[in-house]
PDB file of N, CA, C and O in Angstrom:
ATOM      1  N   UNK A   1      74.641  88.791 134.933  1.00  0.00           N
ATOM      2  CA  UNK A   1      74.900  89.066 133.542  1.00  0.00           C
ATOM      3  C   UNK A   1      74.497  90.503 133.228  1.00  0.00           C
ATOM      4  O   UNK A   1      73.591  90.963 133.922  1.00  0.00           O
ATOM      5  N   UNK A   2      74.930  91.134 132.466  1.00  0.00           N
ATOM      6  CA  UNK A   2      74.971  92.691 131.976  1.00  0.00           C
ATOM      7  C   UNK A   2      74.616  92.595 130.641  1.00  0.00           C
ATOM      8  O   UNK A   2      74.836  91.740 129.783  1.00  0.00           O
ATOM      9  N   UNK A   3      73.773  94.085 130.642  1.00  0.00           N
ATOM     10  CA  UNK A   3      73.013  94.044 128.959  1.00  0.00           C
ATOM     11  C   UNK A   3      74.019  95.416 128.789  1.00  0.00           C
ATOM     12  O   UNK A   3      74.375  96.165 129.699  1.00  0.00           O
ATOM     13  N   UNK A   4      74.354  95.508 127.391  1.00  0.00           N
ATOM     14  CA  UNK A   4      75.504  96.741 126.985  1.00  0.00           C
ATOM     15  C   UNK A   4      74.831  97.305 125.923  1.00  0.00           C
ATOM     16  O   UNK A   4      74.227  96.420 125.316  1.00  0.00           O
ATOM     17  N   UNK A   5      74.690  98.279 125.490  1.00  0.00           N
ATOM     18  CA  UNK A   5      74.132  98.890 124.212  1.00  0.00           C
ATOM     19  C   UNK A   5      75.250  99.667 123.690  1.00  0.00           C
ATOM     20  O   UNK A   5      75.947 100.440 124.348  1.00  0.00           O
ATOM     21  N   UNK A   6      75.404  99.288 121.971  1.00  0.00           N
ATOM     22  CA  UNK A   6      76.213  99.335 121.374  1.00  0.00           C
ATOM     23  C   UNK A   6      75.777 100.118 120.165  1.00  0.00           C
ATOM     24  O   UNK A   6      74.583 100.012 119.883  1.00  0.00           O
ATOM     25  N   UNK A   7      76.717 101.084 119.199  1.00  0.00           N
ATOM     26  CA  UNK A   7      75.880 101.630 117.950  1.00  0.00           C
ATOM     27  C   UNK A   7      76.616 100.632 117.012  1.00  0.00           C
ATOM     28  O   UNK A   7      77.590  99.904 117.202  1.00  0.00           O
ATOM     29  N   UNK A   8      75.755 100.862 115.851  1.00  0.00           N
ATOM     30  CA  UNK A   8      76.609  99.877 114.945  1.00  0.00           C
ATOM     31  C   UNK A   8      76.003 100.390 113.313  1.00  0.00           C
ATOM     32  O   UNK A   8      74.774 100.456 113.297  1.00  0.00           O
ATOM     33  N   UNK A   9      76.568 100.691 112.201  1.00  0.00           N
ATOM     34  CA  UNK A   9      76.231 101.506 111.274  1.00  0.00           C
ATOM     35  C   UNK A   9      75.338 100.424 110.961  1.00  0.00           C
ATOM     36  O   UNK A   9      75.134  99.343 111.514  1.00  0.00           O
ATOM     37  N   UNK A  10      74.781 101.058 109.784  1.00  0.00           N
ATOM     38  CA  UNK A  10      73.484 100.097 108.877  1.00  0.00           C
ATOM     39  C   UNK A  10      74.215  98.943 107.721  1.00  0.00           C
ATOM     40  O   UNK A  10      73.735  97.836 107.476  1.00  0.00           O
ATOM     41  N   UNK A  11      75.400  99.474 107.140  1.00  0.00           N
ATOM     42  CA  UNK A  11      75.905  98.453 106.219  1.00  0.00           C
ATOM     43  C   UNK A  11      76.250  96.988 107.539  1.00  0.00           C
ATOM     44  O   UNK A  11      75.777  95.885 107.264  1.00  0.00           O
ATOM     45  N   UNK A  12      76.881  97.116 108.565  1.00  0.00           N
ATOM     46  CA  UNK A  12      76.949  96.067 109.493  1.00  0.00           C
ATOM     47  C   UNK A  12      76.053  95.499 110.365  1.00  0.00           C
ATOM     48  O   UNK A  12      76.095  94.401 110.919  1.00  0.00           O
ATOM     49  N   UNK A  13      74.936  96.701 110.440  1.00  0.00           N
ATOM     50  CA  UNK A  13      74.151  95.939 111.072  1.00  0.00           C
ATOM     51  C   UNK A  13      73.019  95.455 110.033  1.00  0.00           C
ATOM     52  O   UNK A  13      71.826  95.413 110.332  1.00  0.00           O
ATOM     53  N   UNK A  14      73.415  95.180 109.076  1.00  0.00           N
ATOM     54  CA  UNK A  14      72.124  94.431 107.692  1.00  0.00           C
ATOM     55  C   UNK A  14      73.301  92.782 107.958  1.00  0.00           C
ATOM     56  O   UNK A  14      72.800  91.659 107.905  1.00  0.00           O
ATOM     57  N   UNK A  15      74.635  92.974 108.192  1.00  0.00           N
ATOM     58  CA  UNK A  15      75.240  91.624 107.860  1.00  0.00           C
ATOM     59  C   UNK A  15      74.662  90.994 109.161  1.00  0.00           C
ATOM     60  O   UNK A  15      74.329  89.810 109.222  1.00  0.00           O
ATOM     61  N   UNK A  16      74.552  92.020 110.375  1.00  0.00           N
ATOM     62  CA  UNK A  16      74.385  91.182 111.917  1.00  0.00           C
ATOM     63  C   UNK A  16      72.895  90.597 111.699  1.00  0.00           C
ATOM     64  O   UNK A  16      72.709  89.407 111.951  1.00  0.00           O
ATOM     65  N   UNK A  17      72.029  91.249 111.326  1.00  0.00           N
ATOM     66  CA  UNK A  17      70.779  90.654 111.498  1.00  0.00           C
ATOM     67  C   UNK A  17      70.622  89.449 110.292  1.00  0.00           C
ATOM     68  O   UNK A  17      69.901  88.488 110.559  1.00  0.00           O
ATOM     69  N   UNK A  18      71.412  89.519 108.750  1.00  0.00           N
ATOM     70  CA  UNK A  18      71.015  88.211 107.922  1.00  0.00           C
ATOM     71  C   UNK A  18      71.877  87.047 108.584  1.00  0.00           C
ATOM     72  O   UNK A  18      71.623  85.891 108.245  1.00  0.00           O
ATOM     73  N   UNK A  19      72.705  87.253 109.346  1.00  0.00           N
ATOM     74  CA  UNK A  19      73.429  86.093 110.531  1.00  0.00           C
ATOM     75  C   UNK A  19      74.941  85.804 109.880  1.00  0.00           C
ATOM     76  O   UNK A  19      75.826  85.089 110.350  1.00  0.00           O
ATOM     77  N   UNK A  20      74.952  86.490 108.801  1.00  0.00           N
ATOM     78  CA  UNK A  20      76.351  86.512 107.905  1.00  0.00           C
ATOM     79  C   UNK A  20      77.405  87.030 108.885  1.00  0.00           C
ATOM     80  O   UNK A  20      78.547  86.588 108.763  1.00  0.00           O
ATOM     81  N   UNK A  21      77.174  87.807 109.720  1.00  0.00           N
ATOM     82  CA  UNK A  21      78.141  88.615 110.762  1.00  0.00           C
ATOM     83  C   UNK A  21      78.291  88.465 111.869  1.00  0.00           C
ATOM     84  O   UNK A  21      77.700  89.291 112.564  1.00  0.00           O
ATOM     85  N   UNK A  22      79.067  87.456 112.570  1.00  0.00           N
ATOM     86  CA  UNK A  22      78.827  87.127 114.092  1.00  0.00           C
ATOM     87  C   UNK A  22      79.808  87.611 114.771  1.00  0.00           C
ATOM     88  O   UNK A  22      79.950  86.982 115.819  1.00  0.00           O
ATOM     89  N   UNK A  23      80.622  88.533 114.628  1.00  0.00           N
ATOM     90  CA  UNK A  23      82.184  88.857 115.318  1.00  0.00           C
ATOM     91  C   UNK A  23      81.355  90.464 115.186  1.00  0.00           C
ATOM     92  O   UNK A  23      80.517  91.090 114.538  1.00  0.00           O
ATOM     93  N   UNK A  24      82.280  90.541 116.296  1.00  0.00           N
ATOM     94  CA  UNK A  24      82.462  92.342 116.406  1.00  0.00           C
ATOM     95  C   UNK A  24      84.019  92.805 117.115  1.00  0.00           C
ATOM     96  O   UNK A  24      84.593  92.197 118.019  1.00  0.00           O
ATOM     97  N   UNK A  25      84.436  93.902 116.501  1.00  0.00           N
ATOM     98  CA  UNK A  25      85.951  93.935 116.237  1.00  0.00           C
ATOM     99  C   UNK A  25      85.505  95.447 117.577  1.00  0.00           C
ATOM    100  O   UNK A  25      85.087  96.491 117.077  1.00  0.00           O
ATOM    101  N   UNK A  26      85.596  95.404 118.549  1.00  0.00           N
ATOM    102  CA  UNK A  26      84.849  96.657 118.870  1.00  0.00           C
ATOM    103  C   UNK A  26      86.832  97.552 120.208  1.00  0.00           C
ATOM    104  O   UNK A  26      87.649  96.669 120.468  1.00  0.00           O
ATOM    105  N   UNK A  27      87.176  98.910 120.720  1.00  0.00           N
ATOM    106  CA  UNK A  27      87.887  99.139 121.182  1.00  0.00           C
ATOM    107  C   UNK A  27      87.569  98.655 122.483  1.00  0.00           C
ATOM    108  O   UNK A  27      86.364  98.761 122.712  1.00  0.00           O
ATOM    109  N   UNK A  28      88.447  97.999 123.718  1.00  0.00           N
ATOM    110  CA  UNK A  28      87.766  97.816 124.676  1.00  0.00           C
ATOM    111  C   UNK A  28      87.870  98.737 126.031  1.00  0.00           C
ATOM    112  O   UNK A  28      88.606  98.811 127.015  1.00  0.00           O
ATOM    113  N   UNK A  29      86.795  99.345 125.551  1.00  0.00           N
ATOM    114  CA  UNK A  29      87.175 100.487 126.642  1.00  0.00           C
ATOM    115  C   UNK A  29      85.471 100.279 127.483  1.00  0.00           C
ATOM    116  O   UNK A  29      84.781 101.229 127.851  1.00  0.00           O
ATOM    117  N   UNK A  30      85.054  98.641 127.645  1.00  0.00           N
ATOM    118  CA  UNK A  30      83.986  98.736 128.118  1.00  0.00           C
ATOM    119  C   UNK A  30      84.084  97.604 128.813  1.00  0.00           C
ATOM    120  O   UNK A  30      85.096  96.996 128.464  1.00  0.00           O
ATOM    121  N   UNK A  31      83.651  97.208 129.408  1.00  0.00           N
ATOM    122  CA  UNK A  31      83.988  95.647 130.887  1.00  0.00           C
ATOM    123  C   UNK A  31      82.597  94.525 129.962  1.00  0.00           C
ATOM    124  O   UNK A  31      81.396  94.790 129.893  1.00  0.00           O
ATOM    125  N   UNK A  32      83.191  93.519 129.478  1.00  0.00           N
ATOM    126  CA  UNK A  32      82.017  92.741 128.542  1.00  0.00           C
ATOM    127  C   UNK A  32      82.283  91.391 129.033  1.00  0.00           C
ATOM    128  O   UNK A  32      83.483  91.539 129.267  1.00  0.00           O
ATOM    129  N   UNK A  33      82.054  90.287 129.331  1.00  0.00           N
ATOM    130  CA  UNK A  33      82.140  88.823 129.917  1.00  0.00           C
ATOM    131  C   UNK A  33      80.833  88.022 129.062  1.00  0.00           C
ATOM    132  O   UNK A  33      79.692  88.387 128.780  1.00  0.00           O
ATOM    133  N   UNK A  34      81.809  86.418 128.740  1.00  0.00           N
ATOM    134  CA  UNK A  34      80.742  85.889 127.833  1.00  0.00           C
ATOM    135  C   UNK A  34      79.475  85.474 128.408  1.00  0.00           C
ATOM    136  O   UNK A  34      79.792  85.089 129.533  1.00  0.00           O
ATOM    137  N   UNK A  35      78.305  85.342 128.287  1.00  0.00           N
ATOM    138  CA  UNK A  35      76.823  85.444 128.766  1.00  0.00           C
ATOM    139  C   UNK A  35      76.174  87.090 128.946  1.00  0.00           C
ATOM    140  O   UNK A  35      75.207  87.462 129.611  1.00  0.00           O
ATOM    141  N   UNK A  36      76.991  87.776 128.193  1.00  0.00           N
ATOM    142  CA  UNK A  36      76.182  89.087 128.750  1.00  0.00           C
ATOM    143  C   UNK A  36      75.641  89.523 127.309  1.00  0.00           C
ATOM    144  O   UNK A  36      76.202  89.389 126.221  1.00  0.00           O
ATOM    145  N   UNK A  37      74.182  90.180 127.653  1.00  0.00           N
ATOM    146  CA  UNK A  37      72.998  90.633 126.457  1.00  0.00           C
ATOM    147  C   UNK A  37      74.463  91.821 126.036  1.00  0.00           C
ATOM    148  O   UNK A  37      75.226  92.476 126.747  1.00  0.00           O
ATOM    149  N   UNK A  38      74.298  91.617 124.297  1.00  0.00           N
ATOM    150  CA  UNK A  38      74.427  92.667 124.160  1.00  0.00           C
ATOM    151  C   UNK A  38      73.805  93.265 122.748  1.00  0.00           C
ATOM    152  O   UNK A  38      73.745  92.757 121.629  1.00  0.00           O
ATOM    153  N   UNK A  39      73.348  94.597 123.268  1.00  0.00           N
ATOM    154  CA  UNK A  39      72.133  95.055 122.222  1.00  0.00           C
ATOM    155  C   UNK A  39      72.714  95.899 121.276  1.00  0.00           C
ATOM    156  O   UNK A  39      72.985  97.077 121.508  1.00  0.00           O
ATOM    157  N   UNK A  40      72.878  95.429 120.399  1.00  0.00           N
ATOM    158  CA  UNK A  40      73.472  95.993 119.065  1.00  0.00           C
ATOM    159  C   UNK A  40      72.107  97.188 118.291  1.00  0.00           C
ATOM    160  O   UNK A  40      71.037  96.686 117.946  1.00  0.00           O
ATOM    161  N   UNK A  41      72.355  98.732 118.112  1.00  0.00           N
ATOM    162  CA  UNK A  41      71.301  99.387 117.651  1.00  0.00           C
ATOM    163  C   UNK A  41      72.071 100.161 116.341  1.00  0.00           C
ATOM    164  O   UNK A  41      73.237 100.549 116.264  1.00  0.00           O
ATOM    165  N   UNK A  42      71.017 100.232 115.383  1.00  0.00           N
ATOM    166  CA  UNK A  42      71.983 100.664 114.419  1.00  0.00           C
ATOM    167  C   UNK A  42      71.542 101.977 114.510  1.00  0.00           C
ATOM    168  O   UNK A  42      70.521 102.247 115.143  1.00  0.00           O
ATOM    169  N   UNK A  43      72.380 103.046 113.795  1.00  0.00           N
ATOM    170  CA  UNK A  43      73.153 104.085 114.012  1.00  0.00           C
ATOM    171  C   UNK A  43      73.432 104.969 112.571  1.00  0.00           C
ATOM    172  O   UNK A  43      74.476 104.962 111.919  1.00  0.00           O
ATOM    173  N   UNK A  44      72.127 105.763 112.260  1.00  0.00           N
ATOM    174  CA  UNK A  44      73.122 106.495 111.008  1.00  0.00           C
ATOM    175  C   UNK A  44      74.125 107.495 111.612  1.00  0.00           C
ATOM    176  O   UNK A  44      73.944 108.196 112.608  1.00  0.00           O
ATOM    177  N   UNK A  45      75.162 107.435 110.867  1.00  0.00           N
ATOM    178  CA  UNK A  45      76.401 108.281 111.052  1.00  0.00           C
ATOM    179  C   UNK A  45      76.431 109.286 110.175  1.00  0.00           C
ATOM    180  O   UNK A  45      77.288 110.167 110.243  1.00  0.00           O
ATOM    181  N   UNK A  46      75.446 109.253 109.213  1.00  0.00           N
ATOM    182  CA  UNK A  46      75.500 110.555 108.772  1.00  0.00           C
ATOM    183  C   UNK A  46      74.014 111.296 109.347  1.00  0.00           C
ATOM    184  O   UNK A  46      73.657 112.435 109.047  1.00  0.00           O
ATOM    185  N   UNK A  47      73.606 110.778 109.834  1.00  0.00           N
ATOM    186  CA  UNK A  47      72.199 111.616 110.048  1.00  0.00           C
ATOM    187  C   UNK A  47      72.745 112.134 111.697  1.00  0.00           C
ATOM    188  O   UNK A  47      72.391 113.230 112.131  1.00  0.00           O
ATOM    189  N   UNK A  48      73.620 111.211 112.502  1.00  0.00           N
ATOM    190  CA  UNK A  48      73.976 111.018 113.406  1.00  0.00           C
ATOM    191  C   UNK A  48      72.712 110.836 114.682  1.00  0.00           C
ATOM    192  O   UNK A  48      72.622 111.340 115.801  1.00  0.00           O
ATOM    193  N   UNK A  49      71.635 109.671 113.761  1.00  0.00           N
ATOM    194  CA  UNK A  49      70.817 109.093 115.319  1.00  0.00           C
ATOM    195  C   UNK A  49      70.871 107.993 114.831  1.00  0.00           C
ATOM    196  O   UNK A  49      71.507 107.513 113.893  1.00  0.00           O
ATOM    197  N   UNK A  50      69.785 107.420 115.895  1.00  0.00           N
ATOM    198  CA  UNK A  50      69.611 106.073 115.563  1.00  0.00           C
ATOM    199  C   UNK A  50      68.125 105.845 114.876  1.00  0.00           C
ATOM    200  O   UNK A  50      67.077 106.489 114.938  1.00  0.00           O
ATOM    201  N   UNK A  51      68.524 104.605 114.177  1.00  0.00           N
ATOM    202  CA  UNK A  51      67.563 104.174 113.184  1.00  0.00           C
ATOM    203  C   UNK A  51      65.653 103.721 113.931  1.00  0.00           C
ATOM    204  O   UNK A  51      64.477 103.911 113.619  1.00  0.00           O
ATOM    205  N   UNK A  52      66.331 103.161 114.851  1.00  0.00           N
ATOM    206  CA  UNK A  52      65.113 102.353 115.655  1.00  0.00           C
ATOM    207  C   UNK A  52      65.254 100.866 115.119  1.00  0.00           C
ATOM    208  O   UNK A  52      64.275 100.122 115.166  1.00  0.00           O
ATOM    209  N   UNK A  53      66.141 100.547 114.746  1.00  0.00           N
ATOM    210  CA  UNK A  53      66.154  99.017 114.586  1.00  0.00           C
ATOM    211  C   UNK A  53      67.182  98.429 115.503  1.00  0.00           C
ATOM    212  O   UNK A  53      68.175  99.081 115.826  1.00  0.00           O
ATOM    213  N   UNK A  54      66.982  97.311 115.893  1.00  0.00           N
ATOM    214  CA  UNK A  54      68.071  96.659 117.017  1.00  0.00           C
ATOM    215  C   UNK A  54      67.698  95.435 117.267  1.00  0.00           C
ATOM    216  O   UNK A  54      66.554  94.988 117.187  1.00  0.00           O
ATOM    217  N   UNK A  55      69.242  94.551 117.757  1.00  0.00           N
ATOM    218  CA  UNK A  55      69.239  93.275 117.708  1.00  0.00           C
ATOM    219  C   UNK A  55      69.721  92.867 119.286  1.00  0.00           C
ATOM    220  O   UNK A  55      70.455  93.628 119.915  1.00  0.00           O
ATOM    221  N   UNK A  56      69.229  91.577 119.866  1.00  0.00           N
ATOM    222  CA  UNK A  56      69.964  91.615 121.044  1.00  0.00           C
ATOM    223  C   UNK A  56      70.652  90.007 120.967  1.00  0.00           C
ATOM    224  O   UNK A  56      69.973  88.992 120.815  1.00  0.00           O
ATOM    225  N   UNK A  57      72.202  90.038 121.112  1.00  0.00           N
ATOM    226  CA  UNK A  57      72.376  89.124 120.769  1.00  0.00           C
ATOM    227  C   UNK A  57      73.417  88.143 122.559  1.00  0.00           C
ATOM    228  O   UNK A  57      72.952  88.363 123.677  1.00  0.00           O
ATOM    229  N   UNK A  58      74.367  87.447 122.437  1.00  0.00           N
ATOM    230  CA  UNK A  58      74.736  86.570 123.518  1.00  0.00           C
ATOM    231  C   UNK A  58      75.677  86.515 123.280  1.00  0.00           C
ATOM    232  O   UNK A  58      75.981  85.876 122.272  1.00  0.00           O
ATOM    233  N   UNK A  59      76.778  87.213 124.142  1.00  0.00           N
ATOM    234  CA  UNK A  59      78.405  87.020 124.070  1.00  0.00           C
ATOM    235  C   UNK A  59      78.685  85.607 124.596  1.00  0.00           C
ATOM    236  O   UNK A  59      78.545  85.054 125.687  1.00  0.00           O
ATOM    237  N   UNK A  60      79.079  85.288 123.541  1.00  0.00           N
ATOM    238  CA  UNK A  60      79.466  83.491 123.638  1.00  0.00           C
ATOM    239  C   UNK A  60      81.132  83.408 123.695  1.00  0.00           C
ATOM    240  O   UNK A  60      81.465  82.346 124.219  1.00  0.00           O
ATOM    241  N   UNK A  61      82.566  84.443 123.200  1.00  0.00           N
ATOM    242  CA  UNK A  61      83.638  84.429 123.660  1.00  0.00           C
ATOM    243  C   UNK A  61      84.298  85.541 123.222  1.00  0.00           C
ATOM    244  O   UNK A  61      84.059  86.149 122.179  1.00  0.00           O
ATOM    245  N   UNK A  62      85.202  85.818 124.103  1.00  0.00           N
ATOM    246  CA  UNK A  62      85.606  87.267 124.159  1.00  0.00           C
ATOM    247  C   UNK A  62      87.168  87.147 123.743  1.00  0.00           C
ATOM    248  O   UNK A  62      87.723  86.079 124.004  1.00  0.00           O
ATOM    249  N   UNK A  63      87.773  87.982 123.230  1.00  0.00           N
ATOM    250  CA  UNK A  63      89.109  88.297 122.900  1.00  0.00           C
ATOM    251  C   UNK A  63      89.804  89.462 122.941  1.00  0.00           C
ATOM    252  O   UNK A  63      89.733  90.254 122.001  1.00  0.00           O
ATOM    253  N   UNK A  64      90.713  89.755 124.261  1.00  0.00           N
ATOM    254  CA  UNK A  64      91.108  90.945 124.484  1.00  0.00           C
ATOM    255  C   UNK A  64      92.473  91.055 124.274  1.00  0.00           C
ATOM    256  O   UNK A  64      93.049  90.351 125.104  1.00  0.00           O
ATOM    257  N   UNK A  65      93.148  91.549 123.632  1.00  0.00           N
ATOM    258  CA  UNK A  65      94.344  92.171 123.584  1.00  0.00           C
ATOM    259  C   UNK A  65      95.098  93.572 123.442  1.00  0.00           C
ATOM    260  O   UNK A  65      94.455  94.604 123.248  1.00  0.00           O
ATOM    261  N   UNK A  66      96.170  93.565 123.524  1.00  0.00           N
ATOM    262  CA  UNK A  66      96.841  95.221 123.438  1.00  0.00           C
ATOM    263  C   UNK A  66      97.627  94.832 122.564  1.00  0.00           C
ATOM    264  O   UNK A  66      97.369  95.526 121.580  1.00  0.00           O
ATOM    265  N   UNK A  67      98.726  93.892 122.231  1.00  0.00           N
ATOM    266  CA  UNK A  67      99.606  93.647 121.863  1.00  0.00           C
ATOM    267  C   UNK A  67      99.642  91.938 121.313  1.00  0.00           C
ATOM    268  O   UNK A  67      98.800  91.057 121.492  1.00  0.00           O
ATOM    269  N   UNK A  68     100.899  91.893 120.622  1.00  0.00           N
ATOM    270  CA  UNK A  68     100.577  90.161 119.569  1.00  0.00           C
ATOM    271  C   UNK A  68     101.692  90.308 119.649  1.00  0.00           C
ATOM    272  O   UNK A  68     102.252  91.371 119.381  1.00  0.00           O
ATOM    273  N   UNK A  69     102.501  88.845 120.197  1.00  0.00           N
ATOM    274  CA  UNK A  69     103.896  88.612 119.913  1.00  0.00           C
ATOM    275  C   UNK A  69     103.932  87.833 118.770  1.00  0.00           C
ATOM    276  O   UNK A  69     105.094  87.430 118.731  1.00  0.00           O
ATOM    277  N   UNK A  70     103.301  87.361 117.760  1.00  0.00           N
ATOM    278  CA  UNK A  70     103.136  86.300 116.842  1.00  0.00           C
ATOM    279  C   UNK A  70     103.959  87.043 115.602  1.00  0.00           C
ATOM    280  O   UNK A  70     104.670  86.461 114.782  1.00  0.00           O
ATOM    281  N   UNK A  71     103.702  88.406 115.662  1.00  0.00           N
ATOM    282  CA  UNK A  71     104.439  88.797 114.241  1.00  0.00           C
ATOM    283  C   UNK A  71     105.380  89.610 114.296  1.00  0.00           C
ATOM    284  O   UNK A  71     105.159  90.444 115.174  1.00  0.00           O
ATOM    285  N   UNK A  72     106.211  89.747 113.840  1.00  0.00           N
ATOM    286  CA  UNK A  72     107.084  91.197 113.930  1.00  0.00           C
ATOM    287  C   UNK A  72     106.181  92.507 113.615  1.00  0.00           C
ATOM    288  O   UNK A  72     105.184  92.481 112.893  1.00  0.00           O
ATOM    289  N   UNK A  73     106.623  93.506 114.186  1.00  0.00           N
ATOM    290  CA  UNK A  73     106.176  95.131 114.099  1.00  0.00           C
ATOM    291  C   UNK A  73     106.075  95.433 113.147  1.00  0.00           C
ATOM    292  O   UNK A  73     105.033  96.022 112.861  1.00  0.00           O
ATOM    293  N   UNK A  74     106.980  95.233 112.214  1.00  0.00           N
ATOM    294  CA  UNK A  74     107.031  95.854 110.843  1.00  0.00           C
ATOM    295  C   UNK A  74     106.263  95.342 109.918  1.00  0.00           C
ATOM    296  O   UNK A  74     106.018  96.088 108.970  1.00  0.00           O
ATOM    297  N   UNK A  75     105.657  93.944 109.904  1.00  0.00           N
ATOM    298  CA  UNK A  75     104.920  93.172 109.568  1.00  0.00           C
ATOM    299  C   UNK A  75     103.269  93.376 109.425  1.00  0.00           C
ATOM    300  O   UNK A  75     102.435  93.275 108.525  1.00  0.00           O
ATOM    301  N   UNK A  76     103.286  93.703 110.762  1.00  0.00           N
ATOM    302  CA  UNK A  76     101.697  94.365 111.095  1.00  0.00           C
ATOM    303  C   UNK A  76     101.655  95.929 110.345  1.00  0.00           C
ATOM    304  O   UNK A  76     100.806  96.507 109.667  1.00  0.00           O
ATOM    305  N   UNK A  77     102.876  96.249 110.782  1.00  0.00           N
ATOM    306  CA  UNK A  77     102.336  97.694 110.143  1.00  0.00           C
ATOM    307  C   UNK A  77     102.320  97.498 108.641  1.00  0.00           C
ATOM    308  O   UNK A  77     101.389  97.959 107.980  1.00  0.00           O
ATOM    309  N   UNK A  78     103.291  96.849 108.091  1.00  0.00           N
ATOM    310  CA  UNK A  78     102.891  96.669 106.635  1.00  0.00           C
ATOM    311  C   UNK A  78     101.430  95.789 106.340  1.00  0.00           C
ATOM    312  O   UNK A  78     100.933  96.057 105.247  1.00  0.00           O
ATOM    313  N   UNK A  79     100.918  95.099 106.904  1.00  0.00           N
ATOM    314  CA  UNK A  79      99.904  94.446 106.536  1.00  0.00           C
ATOM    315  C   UNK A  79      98.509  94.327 107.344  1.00  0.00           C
ATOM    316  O   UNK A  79      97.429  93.824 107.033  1.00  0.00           O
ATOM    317  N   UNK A  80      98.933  94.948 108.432  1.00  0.00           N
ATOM    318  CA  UNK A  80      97.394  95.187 109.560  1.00  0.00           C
ATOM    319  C   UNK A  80      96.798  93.478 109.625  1.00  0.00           C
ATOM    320  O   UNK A  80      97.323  92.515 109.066  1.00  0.00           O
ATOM    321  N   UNK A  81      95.698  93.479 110.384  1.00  0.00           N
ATOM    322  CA  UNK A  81      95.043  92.772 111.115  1.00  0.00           C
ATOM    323  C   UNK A  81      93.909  92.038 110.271  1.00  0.00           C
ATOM    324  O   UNK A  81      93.073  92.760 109.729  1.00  0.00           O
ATOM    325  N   UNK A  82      93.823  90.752 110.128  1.00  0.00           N
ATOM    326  CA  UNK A  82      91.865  90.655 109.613  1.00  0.00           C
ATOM    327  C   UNK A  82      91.766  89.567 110.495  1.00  0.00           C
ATOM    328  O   UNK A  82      92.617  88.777 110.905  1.00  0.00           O
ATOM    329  N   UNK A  83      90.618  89.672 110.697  1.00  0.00           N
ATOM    330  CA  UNK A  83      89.643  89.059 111.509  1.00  0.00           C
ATOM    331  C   UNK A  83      89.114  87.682 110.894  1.00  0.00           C
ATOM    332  O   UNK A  83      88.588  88.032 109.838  1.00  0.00           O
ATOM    333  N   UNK A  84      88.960  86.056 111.031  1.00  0.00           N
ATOM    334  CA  UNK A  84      88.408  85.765 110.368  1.00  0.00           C
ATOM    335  C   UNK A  84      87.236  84.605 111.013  1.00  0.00           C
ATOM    336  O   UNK A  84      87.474  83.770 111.886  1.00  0.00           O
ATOM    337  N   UNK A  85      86.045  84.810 110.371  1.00  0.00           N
ATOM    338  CA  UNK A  85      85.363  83.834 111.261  1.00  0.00           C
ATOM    339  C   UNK A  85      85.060  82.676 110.466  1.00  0.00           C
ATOM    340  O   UNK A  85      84.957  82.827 109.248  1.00  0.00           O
ATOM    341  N   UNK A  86      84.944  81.841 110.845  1.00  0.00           N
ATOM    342  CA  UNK A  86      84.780  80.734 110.509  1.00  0.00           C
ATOM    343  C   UNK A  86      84.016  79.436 111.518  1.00  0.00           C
ATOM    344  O   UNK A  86      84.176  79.386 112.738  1.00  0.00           O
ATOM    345  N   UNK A  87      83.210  78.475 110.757  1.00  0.00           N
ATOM    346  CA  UNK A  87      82.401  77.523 110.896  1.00  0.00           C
ATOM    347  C   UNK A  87      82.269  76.001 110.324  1.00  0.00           C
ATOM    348  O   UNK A  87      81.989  75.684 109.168  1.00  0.00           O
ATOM    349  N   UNK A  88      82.576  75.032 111.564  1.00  0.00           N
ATOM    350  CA  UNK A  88      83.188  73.890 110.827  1.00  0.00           C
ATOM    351  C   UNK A  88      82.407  73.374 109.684  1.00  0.00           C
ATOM    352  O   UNK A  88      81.191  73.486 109.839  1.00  0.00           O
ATOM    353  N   UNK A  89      82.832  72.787 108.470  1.00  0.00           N
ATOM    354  CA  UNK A  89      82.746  71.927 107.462  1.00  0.00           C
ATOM    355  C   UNK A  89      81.808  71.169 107.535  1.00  0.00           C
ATOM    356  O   UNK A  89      81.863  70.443 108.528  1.00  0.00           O
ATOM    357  N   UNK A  90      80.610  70.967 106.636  1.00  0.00           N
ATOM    358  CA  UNK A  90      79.943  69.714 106.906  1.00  0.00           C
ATOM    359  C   UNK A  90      79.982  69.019 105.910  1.00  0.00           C
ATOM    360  O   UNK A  90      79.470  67.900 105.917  1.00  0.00           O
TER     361      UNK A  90
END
């Protein structure tokens, strides 16, 4: 298993640590498999360092794509992508 360190601004990383935020939408230009640490550190972007706060959390499932046959082209470009997470009903 592999530990990855990741930046992540402060408005997202306040949702990752109250547990409101469990997805990360990230480019994949990095080799990630589910069971691997990954250490989320937050990141001012305007100060451009890091804060010293950080979370280490457990890739539980991964989703890679380039491309979606589900919609037409013109579709996406008119309306882009959301993400949605969700947690069954009790």
């Amino acid at each position: 298993m592999a530990t990855i360190h990741k930046k992540v601004w402060p408005e997202y990383f306040e949702k990752i640590i109250s547990g409101k935020k469990k997805l990360e939408l990230r480019l994949a230009d990095f080799e990630i498999n589910e069971g691997d640490t990954l250490v989320l550190e937050e990141w001012d972007n305007n100060k451009k360092e890091y804060t010293g706060r950080k979370i280490e959390v457990i890739t539980t499932y991964i989703l890679k794509t380039k491309g979606q046959t589900f919609w037409p082209q013109e579709e996406v470009d008119k309306y882009g992508f959301q993400i949605i997470q969700f947690e069954p009903k009790k």
